[in-house]
N, C-alpha and C positions, 0 to 999 in steps of 0.2 A: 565638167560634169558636176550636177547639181549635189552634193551631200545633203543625205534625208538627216531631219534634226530628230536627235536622240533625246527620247525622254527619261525622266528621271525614275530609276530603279529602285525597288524596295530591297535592300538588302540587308544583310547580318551584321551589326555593328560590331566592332572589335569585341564587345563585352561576350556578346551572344554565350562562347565557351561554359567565362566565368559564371552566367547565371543561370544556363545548366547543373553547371555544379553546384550554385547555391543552391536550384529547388531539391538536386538527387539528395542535397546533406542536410536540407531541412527536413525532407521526407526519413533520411535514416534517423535523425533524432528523435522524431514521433515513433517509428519505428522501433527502436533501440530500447529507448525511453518504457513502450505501451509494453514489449516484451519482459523486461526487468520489472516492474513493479506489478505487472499480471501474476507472474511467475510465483515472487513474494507472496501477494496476496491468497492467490491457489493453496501453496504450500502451508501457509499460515492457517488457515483458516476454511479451505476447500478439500484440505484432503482429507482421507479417513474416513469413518463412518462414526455417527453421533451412539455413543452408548447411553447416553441420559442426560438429561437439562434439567436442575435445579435450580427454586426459587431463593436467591440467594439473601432474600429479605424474609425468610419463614425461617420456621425451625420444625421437624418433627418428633414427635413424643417417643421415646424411649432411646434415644440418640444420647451418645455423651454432649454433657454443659457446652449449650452454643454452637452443635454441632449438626448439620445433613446429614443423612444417612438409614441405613446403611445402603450403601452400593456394593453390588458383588462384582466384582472383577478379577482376571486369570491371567498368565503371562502371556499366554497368546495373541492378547490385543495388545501386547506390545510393539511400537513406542506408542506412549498417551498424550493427550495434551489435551491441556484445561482451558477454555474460553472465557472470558467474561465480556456480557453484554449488558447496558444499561444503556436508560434514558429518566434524564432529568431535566428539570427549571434551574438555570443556574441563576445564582443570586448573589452579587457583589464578585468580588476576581478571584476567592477564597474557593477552591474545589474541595468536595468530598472525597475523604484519603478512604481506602482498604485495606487489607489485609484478607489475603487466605492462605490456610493450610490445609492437608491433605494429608491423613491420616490413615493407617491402616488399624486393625483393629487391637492389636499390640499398642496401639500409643506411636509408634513410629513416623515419623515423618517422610512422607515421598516425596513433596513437592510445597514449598511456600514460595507468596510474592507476595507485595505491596505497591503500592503507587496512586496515583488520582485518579479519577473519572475526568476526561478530557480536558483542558487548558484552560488557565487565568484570561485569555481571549474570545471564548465564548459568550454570546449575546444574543445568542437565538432562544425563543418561546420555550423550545423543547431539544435538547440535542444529546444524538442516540451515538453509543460510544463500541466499539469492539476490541478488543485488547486479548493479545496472547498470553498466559501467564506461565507457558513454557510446558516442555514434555518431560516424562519420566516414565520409569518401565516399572513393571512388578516383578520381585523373586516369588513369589507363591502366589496360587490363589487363597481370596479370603474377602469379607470384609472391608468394605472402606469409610471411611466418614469428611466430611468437609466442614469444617471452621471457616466462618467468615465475619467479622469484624470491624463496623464502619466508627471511624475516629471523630471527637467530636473537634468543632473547628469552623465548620463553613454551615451557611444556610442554605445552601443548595436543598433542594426539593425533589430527590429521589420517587424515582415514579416506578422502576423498572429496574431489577437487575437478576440477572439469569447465567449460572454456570454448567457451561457444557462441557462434557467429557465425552473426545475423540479418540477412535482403535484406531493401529496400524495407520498412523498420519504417515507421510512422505517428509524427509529430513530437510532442511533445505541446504542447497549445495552453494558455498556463497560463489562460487567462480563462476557461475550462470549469472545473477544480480550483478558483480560484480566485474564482469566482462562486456554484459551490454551497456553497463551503465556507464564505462570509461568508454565504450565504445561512441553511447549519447552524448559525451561531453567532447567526445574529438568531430563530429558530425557538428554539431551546434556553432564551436570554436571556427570550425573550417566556414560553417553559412554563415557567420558573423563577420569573420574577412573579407571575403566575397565580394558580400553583399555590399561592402561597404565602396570596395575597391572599383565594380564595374557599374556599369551604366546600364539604362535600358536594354532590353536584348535587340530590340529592331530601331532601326532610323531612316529615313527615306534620304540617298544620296542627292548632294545639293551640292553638283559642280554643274553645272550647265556651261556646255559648251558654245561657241558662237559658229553660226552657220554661216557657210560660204554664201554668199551671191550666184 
């Protein structure tokens, strides 16, 4: 009896499994990843509602020396947080430093920060910066004023900077950032093995058999 000849089969190569799992754990890493730094950003910077934007390169007349204001605020927009937004020409690797404070109408201090308008590695025409400078609550209503302070030091070419003050922002909870982001580094780690370890997922079987006569 004549044996029909068998041809050759597409089938799942050993790896197939493995690169399953790499695309499931490259996909959790995007995943993982987009959820934590969304989250962050949200919380930073999205939550709340905007109580007033100051021009943080003005000043207004009758305000204490150097100072915004006045802004009325109450503890009820408690917790606050301060923004600062800018866009400059950077010029040489030398950033433009700040300084604000946050003053109630006492003289007291709510909230100060310091730091530069974006990195010694900036080299674009124009580059627009946003920065937290942290929250704080009020014990009264009253009064408030804003000090801000540019140091001298760099040639940077300040075009833009604007502080905004946020009500009732959302806290950020670090075990959220901090759970998917171990969670992106175990995904990542795992598609890196993987990937490394298996082969294509498919291979066309290549034993051909010999037919009988």
């Amino acid at each position: 009896m004549e044996e029909r000849p068998r041809w050759p089969r597409e089938t799942p190569a050993p790896g197939r499994q493995g690169n399953l799992v790499a695309t499931s754990s490259g996909w959790g890493f995007l995943l993982c990843a987009a959820v934590a730094i969304g989250y962050g950003l949200w919380t930073l910077y999205g939550s709340g509602t905007r109580v007033v934007i100051l021009d943080a390169t003005a000043q207004v007349s009758g305000a204490p020396s150097g100072a915004l204001g006045p802004i009325s605020l109450d503890p009820r927009m408690n917790p606050m947080r301060a923004v600062l937004r800018s866009a400059y020409a950077p010029m040489g690797s030398t950033r433009l430093r700040y300084e604000v404070e946050l003053l109630d109408a006492a003289g007291v201090r709510l909230l100060e920060a310091h730091g530069a308008f974006g990195s010694s590695d900036d080299d674009a025409s124009i580059v627009r910066t946003t920065t937290s400078l942290g929250d704080f609550r009020l014990a009264r209503p009253g009064a408030c004023f804003v000090r801000v302070r540019m140091a001298d030091g760099s040639m940077d070419d300040l075009r833009e900077a604007t502080l905004e003050l946020r009500r009732n922002v959302a806290r950020v909870d670090p075990r959220i950032p901090w759970g998917f982001g171990l969670a992106a580094i175990v995904c990542l780690v795992v598609n890196l093995v993987v990937s490394r370890r298996r082969p294509w997922p498919y291979r066309a079987e290549e034993n051909e058999r010999p037919t009988a006569a």
